[in-house]
N, C-alpha and C positions, 0 to 999 in steps of 0.2 A: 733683526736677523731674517724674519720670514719676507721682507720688503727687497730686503739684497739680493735673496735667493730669487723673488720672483724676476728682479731688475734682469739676473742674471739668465734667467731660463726664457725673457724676453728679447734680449741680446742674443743669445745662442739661436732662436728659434726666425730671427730677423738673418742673421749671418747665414744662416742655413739655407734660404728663401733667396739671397743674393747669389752663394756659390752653388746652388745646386747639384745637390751630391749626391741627391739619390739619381743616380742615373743609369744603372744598371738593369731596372725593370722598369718595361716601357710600358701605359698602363692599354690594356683592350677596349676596346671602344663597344664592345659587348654589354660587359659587364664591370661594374666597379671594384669586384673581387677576383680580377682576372688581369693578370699580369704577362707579357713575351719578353722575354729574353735574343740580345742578338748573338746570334756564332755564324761566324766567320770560316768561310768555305774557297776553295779555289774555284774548284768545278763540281759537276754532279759525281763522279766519281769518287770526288774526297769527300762529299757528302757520305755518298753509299760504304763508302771504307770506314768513315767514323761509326753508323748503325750500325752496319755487320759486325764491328771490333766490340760494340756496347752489347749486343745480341749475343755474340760467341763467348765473352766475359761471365754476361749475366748464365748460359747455359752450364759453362763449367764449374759455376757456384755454384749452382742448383744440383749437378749434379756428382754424387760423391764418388764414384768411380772416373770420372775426368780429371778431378781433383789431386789426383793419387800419381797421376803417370804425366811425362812431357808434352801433354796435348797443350797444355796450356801455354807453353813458351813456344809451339808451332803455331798455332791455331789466330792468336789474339796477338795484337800490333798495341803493346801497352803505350808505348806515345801517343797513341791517337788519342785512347782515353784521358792521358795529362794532359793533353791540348786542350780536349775538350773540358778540363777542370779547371785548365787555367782561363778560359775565354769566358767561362762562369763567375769564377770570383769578382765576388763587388769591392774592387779596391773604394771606387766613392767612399761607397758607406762604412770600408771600414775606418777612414780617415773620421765619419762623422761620430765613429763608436771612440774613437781618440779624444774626439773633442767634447763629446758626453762624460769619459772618463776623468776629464782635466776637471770639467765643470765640477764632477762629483768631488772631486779629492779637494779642492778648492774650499 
């Protein structure tokens, strides 16, 4: 059993090295515990709209009188922040959390 299993975590870990799936965080040339992430921008201005929208968000949670009245649905461009959550998600790896699962249940 313990022979299969490793057969198995041998296999996975070779298949993994072929499709490369972590790809999502690219690693810093810094440091080995330092990771960048890519997002995807038009111009500087959709840049500067996506910060200010994550800046104006994060103020109106912080503060609880904002909270309370319509600033919030004036003020903050909630797309922007789903873009920017979607342009984060690691589909890769979640494909490899799939194939971890399979392995486990197996």
């Amino acid at each position: 059993m313990e022979i299969q299993h490793t057969q198995k975590v041998i296999e996975f870990l070779e298949s993994m090295k072929r499709l490369n799936k972590f790809d999502k965080l690219k690693s810093d040339n810094i440091s080995d515990n330092w990771f960048s992430v890519k997002l995807k921008v038009s111009s500087y201005n959709e840049l500067n709209l996506m910060v200010s929208d994550l800046l104006k968000a994060s103020i109106i949670l912080l503060n609880n009188d904002a909270r309370d009245t319509s600033i919030i649905k004036d003020s903050v461009n909630v797309m922007t922040l789903l873009e920017i959550a979607l342009q984060l998600l690691p589909e890769g790896e979640m494909e490899l959390l799939d194939d971890l699962h399979e392995i486990y249940l197996r």
